[in-house]
N, C-alpha and C positions, 0 to 999 in steps of 0.2 A: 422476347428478343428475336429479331429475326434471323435469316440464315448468313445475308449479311454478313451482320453484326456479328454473330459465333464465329464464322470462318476469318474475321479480322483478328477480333479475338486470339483466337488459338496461333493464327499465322505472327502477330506481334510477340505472343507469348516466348511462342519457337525463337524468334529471332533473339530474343531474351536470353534464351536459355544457351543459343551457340554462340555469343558473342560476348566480347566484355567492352568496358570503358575503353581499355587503353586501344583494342586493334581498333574500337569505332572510333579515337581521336588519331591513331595511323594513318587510318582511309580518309577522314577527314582532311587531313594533314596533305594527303597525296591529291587529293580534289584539289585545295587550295595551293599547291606546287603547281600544279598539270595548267590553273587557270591562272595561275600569273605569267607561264613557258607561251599563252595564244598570241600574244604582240612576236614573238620569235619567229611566228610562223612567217613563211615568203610574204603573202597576202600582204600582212598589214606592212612588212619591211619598204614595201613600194611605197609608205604615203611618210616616209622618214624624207628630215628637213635635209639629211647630205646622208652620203656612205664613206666609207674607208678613207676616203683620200679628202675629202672637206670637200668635196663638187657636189654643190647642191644640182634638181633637175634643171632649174634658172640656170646656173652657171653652164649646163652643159649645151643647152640650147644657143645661148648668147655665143659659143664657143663656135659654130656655125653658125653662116649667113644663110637667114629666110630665104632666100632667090636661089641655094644651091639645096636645101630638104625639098622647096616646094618645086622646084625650076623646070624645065623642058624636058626632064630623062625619062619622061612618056607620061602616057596618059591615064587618069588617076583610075579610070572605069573599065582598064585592062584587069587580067590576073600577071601579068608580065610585068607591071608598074613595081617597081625596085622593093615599094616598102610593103608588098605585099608577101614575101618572103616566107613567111609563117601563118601566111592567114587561112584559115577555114569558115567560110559562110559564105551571105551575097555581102557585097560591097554597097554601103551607105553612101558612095557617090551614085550610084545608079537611083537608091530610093529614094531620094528628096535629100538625104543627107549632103552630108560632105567626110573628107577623111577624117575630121576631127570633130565633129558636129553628130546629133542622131536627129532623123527625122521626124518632124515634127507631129508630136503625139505619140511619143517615144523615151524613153530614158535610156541614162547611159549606167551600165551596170556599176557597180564601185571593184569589183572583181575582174580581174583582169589574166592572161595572158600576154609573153614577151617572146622577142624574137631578135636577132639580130641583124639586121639587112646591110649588103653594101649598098650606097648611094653610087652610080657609074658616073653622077656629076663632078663628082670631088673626090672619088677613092674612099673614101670612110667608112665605115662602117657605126651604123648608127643604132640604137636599143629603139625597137615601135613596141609601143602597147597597143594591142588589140581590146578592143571594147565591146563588147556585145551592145547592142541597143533592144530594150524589149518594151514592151505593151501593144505590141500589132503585132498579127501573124505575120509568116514570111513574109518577106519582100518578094522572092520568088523571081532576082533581075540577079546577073552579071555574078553567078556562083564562080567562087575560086577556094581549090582546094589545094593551099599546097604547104608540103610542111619539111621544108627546111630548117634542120635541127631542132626536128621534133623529138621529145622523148619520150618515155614510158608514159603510162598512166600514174606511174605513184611519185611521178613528179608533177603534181597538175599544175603548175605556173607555167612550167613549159612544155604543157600536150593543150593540142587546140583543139581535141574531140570533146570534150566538157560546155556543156548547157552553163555560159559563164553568168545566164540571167539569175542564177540563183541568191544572189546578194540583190536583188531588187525588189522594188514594190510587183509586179507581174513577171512573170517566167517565163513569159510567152517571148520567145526569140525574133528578133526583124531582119538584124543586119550588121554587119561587123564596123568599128573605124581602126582606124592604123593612126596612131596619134607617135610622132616623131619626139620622144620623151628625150633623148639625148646623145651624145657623142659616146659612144662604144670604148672603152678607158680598154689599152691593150695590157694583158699579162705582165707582171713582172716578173723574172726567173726569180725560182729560189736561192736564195745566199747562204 
């Protein structure tokens, strides 16, 4: 028998001897809790068909006109461009992209950071997802760092120093988009 083999052995054995049925159908128990809580997490809440109030993201976009998210209040390949508010990387209009688009020979991550920008066209305030695009190295054009209402690290939906290519096929980071997901729903005091 090899050394292996005796050291699985003996290590199986041990585990035998400190544990019973019932704490191994506990932990069990707690595996199978912990991994039905991961749809809870932020992450996946973004690909939910509505929230709280029945507005799906369709609804919120229709709720704004195309010509006042896309419209004249600058220019998209600034860092100043309104929906840029939270963004961290280079800007996907500068590399072939667009603010909603990744450059091609690129993906768009499924992982995402939020932010919430005023639009100075129409006063609102509007929810942009930021997007990583990865399978090319940097873009290396039209960096902007800025991080309005950014928070900790142990809130990663909203800190924009997180490598978001980690949900992709490639890790390799390009470029960021700012995709205008919807109409910013204001607070209701408590009753």
């Amino acid at each position: 028998m090899s050394r292996l083999d005796r050291w699985t052995e003996r290590a199986a054995r041990g585990v035998a001897r400190r544990t019973s049925r019932r704490s191994f159908l506990a932990r069990f128990g707690m595996v199978l809790a912990g991994g039905a809580a991961l749809p809870l997490l932020p992450v996946a809440r973004g690909a939910a068909s509505g929230d709280a109030t029945g507005m799906t993201a369709a609804d919120a976009r229709a709720a704004a006109p195309k010509e006042l998210i896309d419209g004249p209040q600058g220019d998209p390949t600034s860092c100043e461009y309104w929906r840029h508010c939270a963004i961290d990387g280079f800007l996907c209009s500068c590399c072939g992209g667009t603010q909603t688009a990744c450059p091609p020979g690129t993906e768009m991550s499924p992982v995402t950071w939020i932010g919430t920008c005023r639009n100075p066209g129409d006063g609102r305030d509007y929810v942009v997802s930021y997007n990583d695009c990865c399978g090319k190295s940097l873009c290396g054009r039209c960096f902007c760092n800025r991080n309005e209402g950014e928070r900790p690290m142990y809130y990663p939906f909203r800190n924009n120093d997180i490598n978001w290519c980690m949900g992709s096929e490639s890790q390799i980071y390009n470029c960021s988009t700012a995709i205008v997901i919807g109409v910013a729903l204001e607070e209701q005091p408590e009753k």
